[in-house]
C-alpha positions as CSV (number, residue, x, y, z in Angstrom):
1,X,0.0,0.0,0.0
2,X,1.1,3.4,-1.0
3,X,1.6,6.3,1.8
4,X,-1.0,8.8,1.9
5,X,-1.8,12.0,-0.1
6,X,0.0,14.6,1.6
7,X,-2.3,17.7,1.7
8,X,-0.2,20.5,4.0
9,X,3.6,19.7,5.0
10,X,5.5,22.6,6.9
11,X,8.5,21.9,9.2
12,X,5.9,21.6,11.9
13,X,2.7,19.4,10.6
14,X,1.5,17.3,7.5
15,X,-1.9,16.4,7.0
16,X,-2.5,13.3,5.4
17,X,-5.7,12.1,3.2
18,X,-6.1,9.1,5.3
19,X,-8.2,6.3,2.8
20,X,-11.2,5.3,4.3
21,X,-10.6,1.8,5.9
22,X,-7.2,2.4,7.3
23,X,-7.1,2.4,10.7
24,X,-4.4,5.1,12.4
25,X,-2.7,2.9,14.8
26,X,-2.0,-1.2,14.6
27,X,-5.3,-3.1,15.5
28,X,-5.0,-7.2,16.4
29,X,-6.4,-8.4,13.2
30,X,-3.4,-6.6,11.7
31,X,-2.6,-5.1,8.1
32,X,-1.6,-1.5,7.5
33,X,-2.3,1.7,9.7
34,X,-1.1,5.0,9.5
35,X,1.9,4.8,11.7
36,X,3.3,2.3,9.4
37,X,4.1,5.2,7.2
38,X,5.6,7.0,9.6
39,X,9.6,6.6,8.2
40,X,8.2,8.1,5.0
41,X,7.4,11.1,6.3
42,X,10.3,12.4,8.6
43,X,13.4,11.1,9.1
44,X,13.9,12.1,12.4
45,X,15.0,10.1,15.7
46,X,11.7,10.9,17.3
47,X,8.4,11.1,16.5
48,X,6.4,11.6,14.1
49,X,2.8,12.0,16.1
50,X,-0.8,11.7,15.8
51,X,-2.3,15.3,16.7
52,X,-5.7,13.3,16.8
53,X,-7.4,10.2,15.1
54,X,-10.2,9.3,13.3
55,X,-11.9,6.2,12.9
56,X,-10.6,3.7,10.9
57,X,-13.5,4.2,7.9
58,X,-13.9,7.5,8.4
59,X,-11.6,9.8,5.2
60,X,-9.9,12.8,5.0
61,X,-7.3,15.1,7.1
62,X,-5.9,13.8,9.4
63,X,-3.1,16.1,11.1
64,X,0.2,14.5,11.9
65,X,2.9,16.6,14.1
66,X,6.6,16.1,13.0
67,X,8.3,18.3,16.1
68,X,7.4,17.6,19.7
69,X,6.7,21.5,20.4
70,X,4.5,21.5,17.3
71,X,2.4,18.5,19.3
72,X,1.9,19.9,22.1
73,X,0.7,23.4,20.4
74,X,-2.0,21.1,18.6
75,X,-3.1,18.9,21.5
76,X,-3.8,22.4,23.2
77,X,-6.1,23.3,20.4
78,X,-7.8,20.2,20.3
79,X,-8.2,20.2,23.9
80,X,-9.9,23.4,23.5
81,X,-12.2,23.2,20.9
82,X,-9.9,25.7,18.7
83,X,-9.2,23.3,16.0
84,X,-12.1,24.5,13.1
85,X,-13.4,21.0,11.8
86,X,-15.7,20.1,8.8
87,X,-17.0,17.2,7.8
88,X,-20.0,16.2,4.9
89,X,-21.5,13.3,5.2
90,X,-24.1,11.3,3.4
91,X,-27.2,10.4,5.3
92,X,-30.7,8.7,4.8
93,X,-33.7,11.0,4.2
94,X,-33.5,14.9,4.1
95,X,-34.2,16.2,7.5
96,X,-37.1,18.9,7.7
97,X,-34.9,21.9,8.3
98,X,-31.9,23.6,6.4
99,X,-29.8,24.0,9.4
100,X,-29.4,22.9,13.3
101,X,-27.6,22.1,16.4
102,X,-27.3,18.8,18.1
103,X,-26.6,18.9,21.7
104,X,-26.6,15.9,22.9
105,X,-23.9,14.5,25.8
106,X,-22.7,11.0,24.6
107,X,-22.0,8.4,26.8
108,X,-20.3,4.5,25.7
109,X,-23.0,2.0,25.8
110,X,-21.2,-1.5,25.6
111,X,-23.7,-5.1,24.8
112,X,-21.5,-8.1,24.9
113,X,-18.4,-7.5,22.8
114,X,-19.1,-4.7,20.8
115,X,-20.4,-0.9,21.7
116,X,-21.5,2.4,20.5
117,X,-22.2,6.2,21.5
118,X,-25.5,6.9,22.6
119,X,-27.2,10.0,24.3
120,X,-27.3,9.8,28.0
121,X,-28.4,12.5,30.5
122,X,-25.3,13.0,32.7
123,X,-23.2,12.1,30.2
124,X,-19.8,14.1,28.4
125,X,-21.4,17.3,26.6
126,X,-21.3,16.9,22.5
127,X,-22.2,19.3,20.3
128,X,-22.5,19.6,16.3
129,X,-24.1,22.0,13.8
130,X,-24.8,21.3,10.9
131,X,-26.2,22.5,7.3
132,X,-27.9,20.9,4.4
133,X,-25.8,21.4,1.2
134,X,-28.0,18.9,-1.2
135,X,-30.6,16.1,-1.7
136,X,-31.9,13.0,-3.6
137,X,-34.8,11.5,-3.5
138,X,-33.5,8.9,-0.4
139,X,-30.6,10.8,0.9
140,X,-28.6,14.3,1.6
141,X,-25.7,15.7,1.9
142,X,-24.4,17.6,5.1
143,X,-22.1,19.6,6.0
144,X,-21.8,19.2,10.1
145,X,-19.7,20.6,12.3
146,X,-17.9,19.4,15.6
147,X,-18.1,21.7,18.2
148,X,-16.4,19.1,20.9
149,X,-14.2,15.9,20.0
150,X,-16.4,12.7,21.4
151,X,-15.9,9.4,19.8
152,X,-18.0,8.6,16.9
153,X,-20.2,12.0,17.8
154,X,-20.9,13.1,14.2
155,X,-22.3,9.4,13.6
156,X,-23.9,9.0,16.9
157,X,-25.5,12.5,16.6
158,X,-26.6,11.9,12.8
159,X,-28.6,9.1,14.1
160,X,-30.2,11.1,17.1
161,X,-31.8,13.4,14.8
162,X,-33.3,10.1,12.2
163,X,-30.5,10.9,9.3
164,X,-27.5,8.1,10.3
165,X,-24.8,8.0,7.6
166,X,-24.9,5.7,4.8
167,X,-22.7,3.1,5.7
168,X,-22.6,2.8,9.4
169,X,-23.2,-0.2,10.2
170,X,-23.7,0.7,14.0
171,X,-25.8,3.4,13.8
172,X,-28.4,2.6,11.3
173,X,-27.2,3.8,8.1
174,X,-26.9,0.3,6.2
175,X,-24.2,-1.7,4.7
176,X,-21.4,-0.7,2.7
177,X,-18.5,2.0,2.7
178,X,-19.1,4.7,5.7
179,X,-20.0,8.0,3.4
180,X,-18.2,10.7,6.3
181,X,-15.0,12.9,4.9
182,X,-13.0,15.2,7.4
183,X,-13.3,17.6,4.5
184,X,-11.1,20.6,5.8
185,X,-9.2,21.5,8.8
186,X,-7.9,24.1,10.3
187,X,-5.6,25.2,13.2
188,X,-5.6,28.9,13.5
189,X,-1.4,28.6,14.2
190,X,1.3,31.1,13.4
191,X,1.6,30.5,10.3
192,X,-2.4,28.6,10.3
193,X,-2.6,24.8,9.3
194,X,-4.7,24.3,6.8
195,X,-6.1,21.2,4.3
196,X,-9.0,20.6,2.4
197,X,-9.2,16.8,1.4
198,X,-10.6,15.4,-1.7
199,X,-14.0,13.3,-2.2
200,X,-13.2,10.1,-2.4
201,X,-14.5,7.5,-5.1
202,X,-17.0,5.8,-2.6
203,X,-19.0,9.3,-1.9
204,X,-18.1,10.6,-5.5
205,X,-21.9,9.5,-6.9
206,X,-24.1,9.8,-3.9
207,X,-22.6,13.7,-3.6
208,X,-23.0,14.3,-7.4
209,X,-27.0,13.3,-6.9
210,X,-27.3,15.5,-4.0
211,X,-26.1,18.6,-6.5
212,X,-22.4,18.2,-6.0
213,X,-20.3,19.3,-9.1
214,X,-17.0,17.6,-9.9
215,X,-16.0,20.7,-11.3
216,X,-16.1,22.4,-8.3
217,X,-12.6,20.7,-6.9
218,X,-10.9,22.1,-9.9
């Protein structure tokens, strides 16, 4: 497997267009992760580091810190909420309004060997807004964004509100390739990080019914 797309390098950061499918760190069925092309991108003694992760079928930026200091300036950011973060994702139906706010605090619900996010009063606070860019007849295209950093909270929260994404498998939204794309990001730095990452080929037909334009990337 080839290393990733870069999208931003600096003597700080790269952001990578992680595929959808590869996870970022080793998992115990095995097979590639993101750390395995890790000599590629520095040749450094130390590091390089995850500033954050997203799940393994989950595409798009992913930011990667190639100096210590530069790690520790992210991870405040993150920490924060002062990284800006958007995401579009495919869902089922076309929810009744153009735009909206999900609060909801998540809280892990395990049954048996497997578990999921699920709204619980008490719970972590999550937050996401989001907007509705497009739609066909039996889906829509959002654009959401995170507001806090909980695990799985843009799928968790897309199935709260009766739209989950195409794909998900855990929250509702069917079988086949999860249709979520870290789109941009940005960490308002001195000088700013900043990557847009393309669509990629699994979302490329459901976005272009929804009234997304190829042309538009160019």
């Amino acid at each position: 497997m080839t290393a990733p797309e870069i999208l931003f390098s600096d003597h700080r950061f790269i952001v990578i267009n992680k595929p959808a499918g590869l996870p970022v760190h080793a998992t115990r069925a095995g097979g590639p992760n993101v750390e395995d092309f890790f000599p590629a991108f520095t040749k450094t003694k130390s590091g390089p580091w995850l500033a954050h992760r997203l799940d393994r079928d989950t595409a798009g930026c992913l930011v990667i810190a190639l100096k210590k200091s530069a790690l520790i300036a992210a991870q405040v950011l993150f920490a924060n909420g002062g990284v800006s973060k958007t995401y579009w994702a495919l869902v089922s139906g076309t929810p009744g309004e153009s735009a909206g706010e999900i609060d909801l605090p998540l809280a892990k619900v395990t049954s048996g060997k497997s578990w999921k996010m699920a709204p619980e009063a008490g719970a972590p606070a999550a937050s996401t807004s989001w907007r509705l860019l497009g739609s066909a007849p039996k889906c829509s295209w959002l654009e959401l964004h995170p507001h806090t950093g909980r695990t799985h909270q843009i799928r968790a929260h897309c199935a709260a509100i009766g739209h989950p994404i195409i794909g998900d498998p855990v929250y509702g939204g069917g079988k086949g390739a999860l249709s979520l794309l870290a789109r941009a990001i940005c960490l308002p730095l001195e000088p700013p990080v900043d990557a847009i990452a393309p669509v990629p080929p699994h979302m490329l037909q459901g976005l272009q019914n929804c009234g997304w334009m190829v042309d538009a990337e160019k």
